[in-house]
C-alpha positions as CSV (number, residue, x, y, z in Angstrom):
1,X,-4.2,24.8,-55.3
2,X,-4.0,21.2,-54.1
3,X,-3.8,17.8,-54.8
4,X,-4.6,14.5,-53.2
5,X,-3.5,11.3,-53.9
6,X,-5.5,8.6,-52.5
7,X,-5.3,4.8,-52.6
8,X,-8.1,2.7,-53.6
9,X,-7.4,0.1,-50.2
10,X,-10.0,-2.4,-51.5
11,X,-8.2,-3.4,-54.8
12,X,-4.8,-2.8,-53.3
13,X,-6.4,-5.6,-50.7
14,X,-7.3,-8.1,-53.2
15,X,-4.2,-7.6,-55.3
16,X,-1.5,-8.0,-52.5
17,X,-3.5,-10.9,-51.4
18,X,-3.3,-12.4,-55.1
19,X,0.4,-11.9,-54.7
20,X,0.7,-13.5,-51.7
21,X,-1.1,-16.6,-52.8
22,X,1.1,-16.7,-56.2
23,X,4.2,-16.6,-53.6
24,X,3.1,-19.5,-51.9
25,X,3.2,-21.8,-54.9
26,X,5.8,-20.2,-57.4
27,X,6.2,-23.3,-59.3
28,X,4.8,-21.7,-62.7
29,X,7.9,-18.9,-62.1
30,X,9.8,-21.3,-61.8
31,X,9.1,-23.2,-64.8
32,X,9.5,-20.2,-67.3
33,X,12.9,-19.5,-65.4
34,X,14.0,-23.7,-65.8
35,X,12.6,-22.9,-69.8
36,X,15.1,-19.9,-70.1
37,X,18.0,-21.8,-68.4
38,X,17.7,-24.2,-70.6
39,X,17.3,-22.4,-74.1
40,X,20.3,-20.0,-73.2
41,X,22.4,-23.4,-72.8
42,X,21.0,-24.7,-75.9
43,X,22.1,-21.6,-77.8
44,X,25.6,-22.1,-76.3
45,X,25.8,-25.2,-78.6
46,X,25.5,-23.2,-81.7
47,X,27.4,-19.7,-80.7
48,X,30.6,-21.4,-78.9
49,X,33.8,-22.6,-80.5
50,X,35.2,-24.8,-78.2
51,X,39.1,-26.1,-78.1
52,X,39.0,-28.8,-80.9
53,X,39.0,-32.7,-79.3
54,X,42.4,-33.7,-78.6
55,X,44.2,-36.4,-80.9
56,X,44.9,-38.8,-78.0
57,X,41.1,-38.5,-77.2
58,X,40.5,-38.9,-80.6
59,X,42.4,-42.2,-81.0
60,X,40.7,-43.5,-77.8
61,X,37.4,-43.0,-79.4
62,X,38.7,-45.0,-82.5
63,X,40.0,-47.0,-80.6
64,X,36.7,-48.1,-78.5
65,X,34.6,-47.7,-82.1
66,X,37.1,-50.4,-83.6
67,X,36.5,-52.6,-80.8
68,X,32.6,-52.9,-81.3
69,X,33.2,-52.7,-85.3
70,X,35.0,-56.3,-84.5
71,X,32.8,-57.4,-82.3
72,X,30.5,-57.1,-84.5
73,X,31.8,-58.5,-87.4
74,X,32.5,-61.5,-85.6
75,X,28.8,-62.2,-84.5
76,X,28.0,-61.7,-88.1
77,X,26.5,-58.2,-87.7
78,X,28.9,-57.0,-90.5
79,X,29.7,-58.3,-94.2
80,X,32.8,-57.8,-95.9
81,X,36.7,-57.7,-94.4
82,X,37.8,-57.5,-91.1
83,X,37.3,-53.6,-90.0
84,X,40.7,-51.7,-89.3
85,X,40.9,-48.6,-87.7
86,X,41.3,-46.8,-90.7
87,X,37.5,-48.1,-90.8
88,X,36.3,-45.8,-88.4
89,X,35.7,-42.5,-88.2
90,X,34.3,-40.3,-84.9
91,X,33.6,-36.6,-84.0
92,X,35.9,-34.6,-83.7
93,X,33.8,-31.0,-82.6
94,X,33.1,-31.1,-79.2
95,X,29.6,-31.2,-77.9
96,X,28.2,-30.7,-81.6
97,X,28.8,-33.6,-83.4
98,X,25.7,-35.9,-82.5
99,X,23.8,-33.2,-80.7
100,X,22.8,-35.1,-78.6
101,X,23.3,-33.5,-75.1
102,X,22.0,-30.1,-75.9
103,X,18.4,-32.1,-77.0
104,X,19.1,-33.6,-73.3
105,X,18.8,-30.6,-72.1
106,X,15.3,-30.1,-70.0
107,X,13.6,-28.5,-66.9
108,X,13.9,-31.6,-64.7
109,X,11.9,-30.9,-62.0
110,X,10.1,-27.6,-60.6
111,X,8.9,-27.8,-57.4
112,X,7.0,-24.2,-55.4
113,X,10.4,-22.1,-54.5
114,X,12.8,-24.1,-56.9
115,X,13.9,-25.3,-60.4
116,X,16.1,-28.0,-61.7
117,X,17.8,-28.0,-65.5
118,X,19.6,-30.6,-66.7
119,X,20.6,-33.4,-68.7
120,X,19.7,-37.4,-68.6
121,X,23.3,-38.1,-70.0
122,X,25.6,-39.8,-68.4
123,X,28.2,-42.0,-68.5
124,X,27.1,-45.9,-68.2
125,X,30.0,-48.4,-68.5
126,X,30.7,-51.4,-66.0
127,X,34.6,-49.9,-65.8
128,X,33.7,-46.8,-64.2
129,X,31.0,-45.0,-61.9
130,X,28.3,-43.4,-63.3
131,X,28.7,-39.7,-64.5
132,X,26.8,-36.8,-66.1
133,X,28.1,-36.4,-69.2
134,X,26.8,-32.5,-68.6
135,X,28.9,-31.7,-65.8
136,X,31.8,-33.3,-66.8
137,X,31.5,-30.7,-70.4
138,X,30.2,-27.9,-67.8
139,X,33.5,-27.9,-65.4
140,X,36.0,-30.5,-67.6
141,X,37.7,-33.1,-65.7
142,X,40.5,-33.1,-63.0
143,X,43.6,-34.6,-64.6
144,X,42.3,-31.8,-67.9
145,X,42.0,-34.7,-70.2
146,X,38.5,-32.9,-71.1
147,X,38.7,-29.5,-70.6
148,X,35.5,-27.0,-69.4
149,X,33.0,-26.4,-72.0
150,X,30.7,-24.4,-70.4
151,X,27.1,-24.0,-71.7
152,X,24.9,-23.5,-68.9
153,X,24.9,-20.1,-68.0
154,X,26.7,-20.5,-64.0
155,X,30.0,-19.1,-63.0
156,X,32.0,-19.4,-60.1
157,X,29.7,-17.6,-58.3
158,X,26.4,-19.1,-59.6
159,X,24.3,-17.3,-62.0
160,X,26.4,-14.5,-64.6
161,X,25.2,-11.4,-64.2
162,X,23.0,-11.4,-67.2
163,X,21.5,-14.5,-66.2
164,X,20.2,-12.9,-62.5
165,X,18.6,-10.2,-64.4
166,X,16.5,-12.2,-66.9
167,X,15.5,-14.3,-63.9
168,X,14.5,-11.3,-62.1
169,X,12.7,-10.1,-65.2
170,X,10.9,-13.2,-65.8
171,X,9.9,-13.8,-62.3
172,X,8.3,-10.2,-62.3
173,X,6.8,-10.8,-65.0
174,X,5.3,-13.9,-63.3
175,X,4.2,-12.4,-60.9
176,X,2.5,-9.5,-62.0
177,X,0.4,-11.1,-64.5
178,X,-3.2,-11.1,-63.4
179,X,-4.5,-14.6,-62.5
């Protein structure tokens, strides 16, 4: 008995050089990877309980709130009694309140080997530099006054281990789809 195996070279041809042409320009990869990133940080919003806001940070807000509340009332923007702080009220769950920076959340750029996720937020006040209100949530601050909430999928070694394997998954499936 015998068997033989042989390889049809013509169509192995043409599909490693559709391969080759998909890895030149992997920007559509890319894009479904950026979508993923950013739908498993979005879904940390909704599955993570994160330490409650301090009450110091808390009173700060109030504190800041009050102070436009007045300004306000002064310019004539408000009827009524001069506001108090017992007036105002603010958030008090972290990151879930407004939801605003999970819908900030985006693919921000994809280029033909890369992709970038992120968030527009950031911090815009004439007292202080610029920040992104994402990174400070992602990694907290340095003197702890907001701690880490993490919700990108990253580690101190980049990528979690689930993460690299749903990227690997994806990308194959990229690039194995027929053009």
């Amino acid at each position: 008995m015998k068997l033989t195996v042989s390889i049809d070279a013509k169509n192995l041809e043409g599909r490693l050089a559709d391969l080759r042409a998909k890895l030149d320009d992997c920007s559509d990869g890319m894009q479904l990877v950026g979508e993923e990133m950013v739908g498993d940080a979005r879904k940390a919003f909704t599955e993570n309980d994160w330490d409650p806001i301090t009450e110091a940070a808390i009173e700060s807000r109030k504190r800041r709130r009050l102070k436009d509340k007045l300004a306000a009332w002064r310019e004539g923007g408000m009827k009524g009694k001069k506001p108090s702080i017992k007036d105002v009220t603010v958030a008090t769950a972290p990151l879930k309140d407004s939801g605003d920076l999970s819908r900030s959340l985006r693919v921000v750029e994809t280029g033909k080997d890369f992709v970038t996720v992120g968030s527009d937020r950031s911090t815009d006040t004439e007292k202080s530099p610029v920040y992104s209100i994402a990174a400070i949530h992602q990694f907290g601050t340095k003197d702890g006054r907001i701690p880490a909430r993490p919700f990108f999928p990253i580690d101190g070694n980049g990528f979690t281990e689930s993460v690299r394997k749903t990227i690997v998954r994806l990308f194959g499936t990229w690039l194995m789809r027929q053009k």
